[in-house]
N, C-alpha and C positions, 0 to 999 in steps of 0.2 A: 746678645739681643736683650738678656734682660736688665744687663745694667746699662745699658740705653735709655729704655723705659725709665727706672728708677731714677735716671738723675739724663734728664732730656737734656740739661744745660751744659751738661760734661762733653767733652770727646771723648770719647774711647776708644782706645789703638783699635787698630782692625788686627785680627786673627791671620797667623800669616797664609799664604796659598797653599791648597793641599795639591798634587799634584795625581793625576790616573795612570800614566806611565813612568814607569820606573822608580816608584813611591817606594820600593823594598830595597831601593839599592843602600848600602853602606854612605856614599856620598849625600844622598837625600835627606834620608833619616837623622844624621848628625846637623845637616842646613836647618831644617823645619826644628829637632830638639833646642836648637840654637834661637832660635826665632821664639818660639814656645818659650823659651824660657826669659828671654827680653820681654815679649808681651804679657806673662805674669809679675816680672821687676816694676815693669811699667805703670801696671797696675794696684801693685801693690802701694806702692811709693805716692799714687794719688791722693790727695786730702778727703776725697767722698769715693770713689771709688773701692779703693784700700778695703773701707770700713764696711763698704757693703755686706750686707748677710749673706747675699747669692755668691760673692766672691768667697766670703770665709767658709761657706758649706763646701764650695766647690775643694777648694784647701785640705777640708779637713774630712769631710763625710766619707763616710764607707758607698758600697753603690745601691744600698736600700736607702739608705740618705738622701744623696743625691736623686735616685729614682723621685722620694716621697716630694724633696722640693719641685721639681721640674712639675711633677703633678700638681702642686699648690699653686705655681705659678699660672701655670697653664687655665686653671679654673678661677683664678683672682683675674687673667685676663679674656677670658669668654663673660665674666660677669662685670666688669667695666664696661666692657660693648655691648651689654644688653643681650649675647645667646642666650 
């Protein structure tokens, strides 16, 4: 969602399907890793996308990282709408 935002003019693949039943089988798990890991090539490979900060956090941050951005976003986008 957020590199949506960041670059309106892009596509950006969609996120593959998560699935509610039978999400823990062997077969799933390898499908979605498979998909998961096309939708990061994907992205990565993009000319603005690639380079985005939200994507390189996501890459590279630990999960007080990633925690601390989702929070910065989160409040960069309640103060663009005016909450």
């Amino acid at each position: 969602a957020e590199l949506a935002k960041e670059f309106p003019g892009s596509i950006v693949p969609p996120l593959p399907e998560k699935q509610q039943v039978g999400r823990f089988s062997d077969e799933f798990i390898e499908s979605r890793r498979r998909a998961l890991e096309k939708f990061l090539q994907r992205i990565g490979v993009h000319p603005e996308l690639g380079n985005s900060q939200f994507f390189i956090v996501f890459l590279q941050a630990n999960d007080a990282g990633l925690a601390e951005t989702k929070a910065e976003a989160k409040h960069a986008s309640k103060s663009k709408s005016g909450s």
